[in-house]
N, C-alpha and C positions, 0 to 999 in steps of 0.2 A: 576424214574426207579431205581436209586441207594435205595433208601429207600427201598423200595417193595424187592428188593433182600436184603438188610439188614434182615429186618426184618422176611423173609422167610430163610434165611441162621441161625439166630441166635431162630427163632422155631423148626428149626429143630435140633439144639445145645440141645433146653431143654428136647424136646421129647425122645433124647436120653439119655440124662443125668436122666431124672426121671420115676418113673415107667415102666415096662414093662406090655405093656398088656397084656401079654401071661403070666405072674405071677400075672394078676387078680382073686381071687376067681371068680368064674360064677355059674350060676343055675347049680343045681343040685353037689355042690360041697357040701363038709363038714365042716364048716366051724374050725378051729383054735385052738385050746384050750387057753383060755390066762386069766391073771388077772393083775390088775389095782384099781389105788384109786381111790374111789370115790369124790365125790364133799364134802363129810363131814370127809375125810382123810380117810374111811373104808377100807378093800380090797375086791374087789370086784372079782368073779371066774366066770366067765362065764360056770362053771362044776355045778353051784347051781341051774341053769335057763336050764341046758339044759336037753332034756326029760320031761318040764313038762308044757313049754307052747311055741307057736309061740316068734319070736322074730324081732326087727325091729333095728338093728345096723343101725346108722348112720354116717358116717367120716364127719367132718366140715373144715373148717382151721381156726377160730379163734373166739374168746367170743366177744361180742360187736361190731362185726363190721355188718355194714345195713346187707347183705342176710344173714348170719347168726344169727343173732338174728331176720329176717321175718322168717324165718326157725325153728328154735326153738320154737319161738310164735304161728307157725301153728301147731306143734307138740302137746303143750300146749291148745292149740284151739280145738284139736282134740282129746286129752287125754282120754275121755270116748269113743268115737268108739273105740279105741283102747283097753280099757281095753274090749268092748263087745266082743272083738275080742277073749281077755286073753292076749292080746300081754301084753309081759315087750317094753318097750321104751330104746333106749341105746342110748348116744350120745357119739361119741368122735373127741377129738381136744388133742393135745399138748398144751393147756395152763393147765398150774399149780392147783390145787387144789384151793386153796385161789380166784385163777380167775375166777374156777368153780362156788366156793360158792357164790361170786359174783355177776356173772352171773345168776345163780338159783333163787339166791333171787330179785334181781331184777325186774325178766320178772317174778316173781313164778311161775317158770318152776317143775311138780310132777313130772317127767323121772329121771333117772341117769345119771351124767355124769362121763363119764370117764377121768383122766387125763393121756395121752401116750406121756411123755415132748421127750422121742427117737425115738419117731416112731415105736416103736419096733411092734406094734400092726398094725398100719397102714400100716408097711412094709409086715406082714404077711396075711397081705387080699390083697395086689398089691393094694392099692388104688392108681390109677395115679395123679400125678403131671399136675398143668396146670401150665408153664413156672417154676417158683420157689414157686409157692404158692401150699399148700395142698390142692390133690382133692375133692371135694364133691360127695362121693358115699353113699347110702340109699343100705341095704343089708335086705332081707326080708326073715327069718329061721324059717323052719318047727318045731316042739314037738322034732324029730330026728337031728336037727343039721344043714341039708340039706338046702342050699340056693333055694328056689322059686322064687326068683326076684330079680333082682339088678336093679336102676338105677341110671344115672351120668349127673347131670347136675350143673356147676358151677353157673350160673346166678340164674336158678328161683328154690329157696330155699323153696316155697311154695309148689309146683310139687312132693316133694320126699314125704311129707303127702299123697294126694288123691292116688300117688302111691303104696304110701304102702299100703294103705287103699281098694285098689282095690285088691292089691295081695292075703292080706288075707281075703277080701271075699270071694274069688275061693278055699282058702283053705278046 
């Protein structure tokens, strides 16, 4: 019984210590303006993609570990629907560029990845926090900017693919 309260006293500790939900981007919002390096040190403007195709922002919390890297692999796996789509593919994590590149090469991952080592990006879409670890949200942006889909699931990294893939078929 003392556990059970522990542990309900100190999730409730994180949930307020990390994101608010209510400073989550949502459907139908606008998304951000921001830029970021990419995986090959570039800078990357999210103002160069917007207006001229759908868009599938990803948040991760980190390069090489299992669901993200089953995650990115289904991204990779699904790369051509995607592109039928015209979707650009976006990933972003806080590891470092070099980790990117890494990363990318490794799984030969063709998406962008982004590096946001402050959060600073992460903090402006509200991705939530699951205890200390970075959220995993899938953000799904119209030709204008506008969010049509988000969704948030920290386990199954596979899921945020067919979801997106569903969202922008309705588009």
């Amino acid at each position: 019984m003392r556990l059970l309260k522990l542990i309900l006293t100190m999730t409730a500790f994180f949930q307020l210590f990390g994101s608010s939900a209510s400073s989550q981007i949502k459907t139908g919002d606008k998304i951000p303006s921001f830029s970021l390096q990419d995986q090959n040190g570039k800078t990357f403007q999210i103002s160069s993609v917007l207006g001229k195709q759908p868009l599938v922002i990803y948040f991760y919390p980190k390069d090489e570990t299992s669901v993200c890297t089953k995650e990115a692999c289904s991204f990779r796996d699904s790369y051509q629907d995607f592109q039928k789509y015209g979707a650009v593919v976006i990933g972003i994590s806080a590891d470092n560029v070099a980790s990117h590149q890494s990363f990318a090469t490794h799984h030969s991952l063709p998406f962008t990845l982004l590096s946001d080592p402050k959060n600073e990006v992460r903090k402006l879409f509200g991705v939530p926090k699951t205890f200390v670890i970075p959220g995993r949200v899938t953000y799904i942006v119209d030709k204008n900017g506008i969010v049509v889909h988000t969704f948030n699931s920290m386990r199954d990294g596979e899921k945020h693919v067919t979801e997106a893939l569903e969202a922008l078929r309705k588009l």
